[in-house]
N, C-alpha and C positions, 0 to 999 in steps of 0.2 A: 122635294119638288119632283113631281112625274114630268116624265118627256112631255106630257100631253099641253102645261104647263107653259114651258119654255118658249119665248116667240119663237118664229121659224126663221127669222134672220140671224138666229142665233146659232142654230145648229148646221151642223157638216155636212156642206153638201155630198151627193153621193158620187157627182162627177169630179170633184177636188180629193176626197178621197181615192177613188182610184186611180186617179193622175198620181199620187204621191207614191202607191203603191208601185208603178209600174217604175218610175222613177227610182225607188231601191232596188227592184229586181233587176233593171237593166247594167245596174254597175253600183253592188253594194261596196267593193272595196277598190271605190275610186280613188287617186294620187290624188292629194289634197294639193301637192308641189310646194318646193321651198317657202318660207317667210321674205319677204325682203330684206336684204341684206343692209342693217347699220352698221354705218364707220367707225370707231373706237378714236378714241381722240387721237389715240399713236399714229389713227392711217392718215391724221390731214392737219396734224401740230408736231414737226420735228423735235419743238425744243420739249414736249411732252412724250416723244419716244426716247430722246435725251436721256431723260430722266429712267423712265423705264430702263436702258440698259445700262446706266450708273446702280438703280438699284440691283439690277440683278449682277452687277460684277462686286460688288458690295458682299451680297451674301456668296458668292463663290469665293471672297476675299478672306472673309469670315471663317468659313468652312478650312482656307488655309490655314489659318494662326489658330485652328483649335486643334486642330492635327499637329502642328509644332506646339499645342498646350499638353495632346495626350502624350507625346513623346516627351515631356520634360516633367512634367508630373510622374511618368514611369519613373524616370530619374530621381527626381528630388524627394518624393516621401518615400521613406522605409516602409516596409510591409508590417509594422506592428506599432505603427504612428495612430492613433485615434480622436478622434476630436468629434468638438459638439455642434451640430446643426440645428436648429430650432427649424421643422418642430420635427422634426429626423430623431432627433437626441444623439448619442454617441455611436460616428459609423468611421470606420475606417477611411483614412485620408485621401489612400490611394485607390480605393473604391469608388468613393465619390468623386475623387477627379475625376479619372477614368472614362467611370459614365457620362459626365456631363461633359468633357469636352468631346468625346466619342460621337454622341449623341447630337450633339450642338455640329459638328461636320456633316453628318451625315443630312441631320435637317436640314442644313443650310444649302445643300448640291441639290434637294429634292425644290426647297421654296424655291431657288433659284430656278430650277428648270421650269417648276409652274408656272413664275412670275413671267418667264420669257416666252413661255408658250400661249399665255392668256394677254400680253399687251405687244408682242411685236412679231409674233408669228402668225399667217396670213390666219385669219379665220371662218375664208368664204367657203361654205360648205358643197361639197363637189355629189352630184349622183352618179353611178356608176352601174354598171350591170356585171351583175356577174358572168364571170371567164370558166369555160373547161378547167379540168386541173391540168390535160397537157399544156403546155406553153408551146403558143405558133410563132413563127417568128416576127409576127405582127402585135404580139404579144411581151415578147421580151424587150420591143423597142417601145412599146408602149411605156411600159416599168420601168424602163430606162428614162425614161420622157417624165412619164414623174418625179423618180426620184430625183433630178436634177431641178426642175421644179419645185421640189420637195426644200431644196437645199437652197434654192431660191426665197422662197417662202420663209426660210426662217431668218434668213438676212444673216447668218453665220460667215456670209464670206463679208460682209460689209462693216459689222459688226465686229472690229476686231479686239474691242476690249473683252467686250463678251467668251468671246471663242478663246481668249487670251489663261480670263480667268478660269475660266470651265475649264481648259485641259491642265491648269496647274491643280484646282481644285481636285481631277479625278486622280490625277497623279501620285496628289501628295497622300490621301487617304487609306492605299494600299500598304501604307509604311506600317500604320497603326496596327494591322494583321502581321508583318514583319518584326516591328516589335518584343507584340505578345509573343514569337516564337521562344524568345528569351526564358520565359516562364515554364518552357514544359520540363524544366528540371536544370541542375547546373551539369554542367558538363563533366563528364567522366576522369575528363585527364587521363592518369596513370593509374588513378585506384583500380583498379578492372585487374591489372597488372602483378599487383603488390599486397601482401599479407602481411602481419604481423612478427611473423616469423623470420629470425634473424640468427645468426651466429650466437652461440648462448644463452639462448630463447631454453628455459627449463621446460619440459613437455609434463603441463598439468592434468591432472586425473580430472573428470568433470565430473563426477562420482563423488569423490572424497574431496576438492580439490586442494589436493595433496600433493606432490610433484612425486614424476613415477621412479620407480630405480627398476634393472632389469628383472630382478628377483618378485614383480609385483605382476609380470605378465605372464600367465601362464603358457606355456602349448596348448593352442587352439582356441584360446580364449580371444574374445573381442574386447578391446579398451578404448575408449572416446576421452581426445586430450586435446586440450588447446594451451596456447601460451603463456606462458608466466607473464603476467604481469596486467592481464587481461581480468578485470572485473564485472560480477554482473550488473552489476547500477552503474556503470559509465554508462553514457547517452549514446556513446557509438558500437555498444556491445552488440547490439545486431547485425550492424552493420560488417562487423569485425568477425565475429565467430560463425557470420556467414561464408568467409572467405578462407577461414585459418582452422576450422574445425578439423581434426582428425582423427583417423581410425588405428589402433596399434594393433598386430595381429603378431603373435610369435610363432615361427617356422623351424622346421627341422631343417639346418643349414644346407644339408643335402638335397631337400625338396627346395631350392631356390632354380629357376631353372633361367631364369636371368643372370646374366653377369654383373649387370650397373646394381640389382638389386639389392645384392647379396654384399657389393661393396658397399653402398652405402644404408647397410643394415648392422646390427649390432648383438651377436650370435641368435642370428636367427628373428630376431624382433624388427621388425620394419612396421617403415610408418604412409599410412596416404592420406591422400586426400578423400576427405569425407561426404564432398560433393561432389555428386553424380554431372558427370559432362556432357549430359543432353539437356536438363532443362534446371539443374540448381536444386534437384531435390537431396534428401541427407538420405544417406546410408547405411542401411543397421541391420543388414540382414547376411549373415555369415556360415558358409557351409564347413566346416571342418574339414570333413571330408576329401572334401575336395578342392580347398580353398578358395572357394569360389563366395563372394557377395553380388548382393545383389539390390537394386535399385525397387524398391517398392511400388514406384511411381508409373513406372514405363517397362521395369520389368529386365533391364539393361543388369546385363552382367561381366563383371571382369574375375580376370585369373591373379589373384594378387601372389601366388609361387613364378607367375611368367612377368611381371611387370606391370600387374594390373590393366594390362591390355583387354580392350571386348572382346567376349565370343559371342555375345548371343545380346539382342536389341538394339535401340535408336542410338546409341552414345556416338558419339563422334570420335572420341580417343579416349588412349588410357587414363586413368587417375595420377595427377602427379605425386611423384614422390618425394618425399621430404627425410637430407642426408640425415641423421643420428649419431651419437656416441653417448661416450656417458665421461662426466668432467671427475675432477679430483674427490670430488663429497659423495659420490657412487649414483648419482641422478644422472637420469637419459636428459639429455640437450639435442637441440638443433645445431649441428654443424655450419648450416645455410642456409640462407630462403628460399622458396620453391623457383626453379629455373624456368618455369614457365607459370601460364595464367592457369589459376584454377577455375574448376564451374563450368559450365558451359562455353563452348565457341560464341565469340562474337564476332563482327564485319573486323574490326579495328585488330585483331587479332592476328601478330606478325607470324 
């Protein structure tokens, strides 16, 4: 259909049109200003904000007894307890507690805070203008004026079940972090301490493992030996022959330039420790020469004719030494355990 068509009471006037125009241009992003504000049934039925803060001390309630469930579920299942969840299938006990009572706390302080924020904290919405970022001092009492307002508003001083449960609830939550500290390993005790090695401990060849006699170590030669009794398929052989590993090196007695060394060496044959005392690495590199070893790692060298003391890199101290003899069957033994902790410095370390 053409314009020409169209009655004329049909079409736009010319003067209403530019009325509308001048009308967006005078103020196209006019404040439309607030809605008006509805009451919520909480602001004008006590026994329905009742309720509301029953519920939400409920779930802060909740959020309790699942944090006393994660702390007793750490307890109660073992770490290789497994069972069957449909439709999960077979998951670990303590896994699945864990998560679900973990999870079930955490949810229950968030719906809570919701719940209280959506049915009994004020919700009449405030316009404001924006401030400098200095703060004047008409400024800071402003901020004070709300926030007290603020605190007002959420009926927290009134509301004391609420405010009751809510600080037991954030309270108790923190534990569950405290807890899991449990987990980042068992504790040390004394093993840091103590080696295998003991008074009549036979010093085995790791080589042959054969036990040595002194006729097996040459001058100059390097031998790596650990304790009799010390197997490679035990389950704590790592653990073990990380500690008690050691190095046999034989010396011309005269070239001992220590005193303790030399006493507790067995013509000329002395024994150390095989781990390096800066970071735990093994040592296997031996200079004849000049009896010096040395750490592959970092590079750390000691003088095993002076005591195995450093002279050059990070180590922190000598390698300990480990007393020897040799018993009635003509095999080298340990006398003693090592007097001090082998391996690297630790804090715990007297």
């Amino acid at each position: 259909m053409s314009s020409q068509e169209i009655p004329e009471e049909n079409l736009p006037s010319e003067q209403g049109t530019a009325h509308t125009a001048v009308a967006v241009a005078d103020d196209p992003f006019a404040d439309p200003g607030l809605p008006a504000h509805k009451p919520r049934i909480q602001d004008i039925d006590e026994r329905a904000a009742k309720r509301s803060e029953r519920t939400v001390a409920l779930l802060f309630t909740l959020s309790m007894l699942s944090t006393v469930g994660f702390i007793a579920s750490f307890v109660a299942f073992p770490v290789d307890k497994i069972v069957y969840v449909w439709p999960l299938g077979h998951v670990s006990a303590i896994n699945l507690s864990l998560g679900l009572t973990l999870g079930l706390a955490l949810f229950c302080i968030g719906a809570g805070a919701v719940h209280w924020a959506r049915t009994l904290m004020s919700d009449v919405e405030v316009a404001d203008d924006r401030h400098p970022i200095e703060a004047e001092p008409e400024v800071r009492a402003k901020v004070m004026a709300d926030f007290k307002a603020g605190a007002e508003e959420s009926v927290i001083g009134r509301r004391k079940l609420i405010r009751t449960t809510m600080f037991g609830a954030l309270a108790m939550v923190p534990l569950s972090g405290v807890v899991l500290l449990r987990e980042l390993g068992p504790l040390p005790e004394d093993k840091l301490r103590k080696t295998l090695w003991a008074k009549g401990k036979l010093l085995i060849n790791q080589n042959t493992m054969e036990p040595l006699r002194p006729e097996d170590v040459a001058v100059g030669s390097l031998t790596f030996a650990m304790p009799e009794g010390l197997e490679e398929d035990n389950h704590e052989f790592n653990n073990e022959i990380a500690k008690a590993a050691l190095m046999i090196v034989r010396l011309q007695p005269e070239d001992i330039k220590d005193k303790r060394e030399l006493e507790w060496s067995h013509q000329g044959i002395v024994a150390f420790s095989k781990i390096c005392t800066h970071v735990g690495c093994p040592i296997s590199l031996y200079e004849q020469q000049t009896h010096h070893v040395l750490c592959p790692c970092h590079q750390s060298t000691f003088d095993l004719s002076d005591g195995a003391r450093v002279i050059f890199g990070p180590a922190g101290h000598a390698l300990p030494q480990l007393q020897i003899g040799v018993n009635d069957e003509g095999f080298l033994e340990a006398l003693n355990g090592f007097e001090e902790p082998v391996g690297p410095s630790f804090w715990e370390r007297g």
